[in-house]
N, C-alpha and C positions, 0 to 999 in steps of 0.2 A: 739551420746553419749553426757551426759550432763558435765556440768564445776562441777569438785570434790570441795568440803569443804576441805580447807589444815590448818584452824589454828583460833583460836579461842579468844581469850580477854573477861579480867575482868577488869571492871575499881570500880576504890574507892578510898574515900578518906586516906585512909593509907595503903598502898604497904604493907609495914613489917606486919602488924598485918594480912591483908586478905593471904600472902605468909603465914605467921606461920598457919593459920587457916585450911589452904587447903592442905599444905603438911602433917602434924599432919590428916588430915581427912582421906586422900587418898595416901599417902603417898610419892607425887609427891615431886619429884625433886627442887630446885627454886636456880636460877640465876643469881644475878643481871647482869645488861646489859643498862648503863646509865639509860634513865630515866624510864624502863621496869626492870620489871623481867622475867625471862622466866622461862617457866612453860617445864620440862619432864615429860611426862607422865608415862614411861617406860612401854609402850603398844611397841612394834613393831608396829603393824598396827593404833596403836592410831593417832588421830592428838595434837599436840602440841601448846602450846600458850604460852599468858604471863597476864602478872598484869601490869597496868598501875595506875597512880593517874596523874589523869588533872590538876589538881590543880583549874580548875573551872564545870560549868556546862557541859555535865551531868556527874553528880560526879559515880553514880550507874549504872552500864550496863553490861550485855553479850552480846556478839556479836559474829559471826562467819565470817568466809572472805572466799568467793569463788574464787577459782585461774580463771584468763582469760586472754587471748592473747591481748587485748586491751583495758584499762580503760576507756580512753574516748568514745570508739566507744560504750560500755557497760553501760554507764550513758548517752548514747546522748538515746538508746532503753529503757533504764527506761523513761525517758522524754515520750517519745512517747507510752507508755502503761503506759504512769498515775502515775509514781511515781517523783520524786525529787531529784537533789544532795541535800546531807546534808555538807559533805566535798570532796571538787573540788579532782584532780589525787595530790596527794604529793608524792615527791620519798625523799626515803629513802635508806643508802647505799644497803642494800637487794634486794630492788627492787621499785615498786610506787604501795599504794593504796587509798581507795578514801571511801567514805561512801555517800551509797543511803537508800532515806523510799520508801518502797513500797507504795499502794496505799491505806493500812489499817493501816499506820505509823511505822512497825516495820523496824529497822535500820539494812542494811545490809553493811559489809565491802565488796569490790573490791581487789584482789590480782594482780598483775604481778611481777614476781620473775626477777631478772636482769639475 
């Protein structure tokens, strides 16, 4: 059995404006949540996410985050089938993730839940 997609992210550079854009579209839920917002989808089986602004580069992205048992051991096996960390394991009170490129560049998040 393969590791599920549990959560998803928008990044930009204004929170408030892409939040009002997306909840008015879809009529998702939004949260602030220091420097996120979270995103309810109000799916029961949906997955959930949030709105982030970096405040630098890259300003523009979707990204999804695969849950797994072990971030670094999951970025040591990108390494070794050809892709790259982008960003190393960080934790967070929730839990630690990490962001890898494949090997055709698209940015994948890393999940482990605490």
């Amino acid at each position: 059995m393969g590791q599920p997609v549990v959560h998803f992210e928008i990044g930009c550079r204004d929170a408030g404006k892409t939040a009002n854009f997306f909840s008015q579209l879809f009529g998702w839920n939004m949260q602030a949540a220091g420097p996120a917002t979270m995103i309810q989808t109000g799916a029961d089986s949906g997955i959930q996410g949030h709105i982030t602004s970096l405040g630098h580069e890259p300003f523009h992205y979707t990204m999804f985050y695969v849950q797994v048992d072990d971030v670094k051991a999951y970025l040591d096996k990108v390494a070794a089938l050809g892709g790259k960390m982008l960003v190393p394991p960080v934790d967070i009170p929730t839990g630690t993730f990490a962001w890898f490129a494949d090997p055709e560049g698209n940015t994948i998040g890393l999940w482990k839940a605490k």
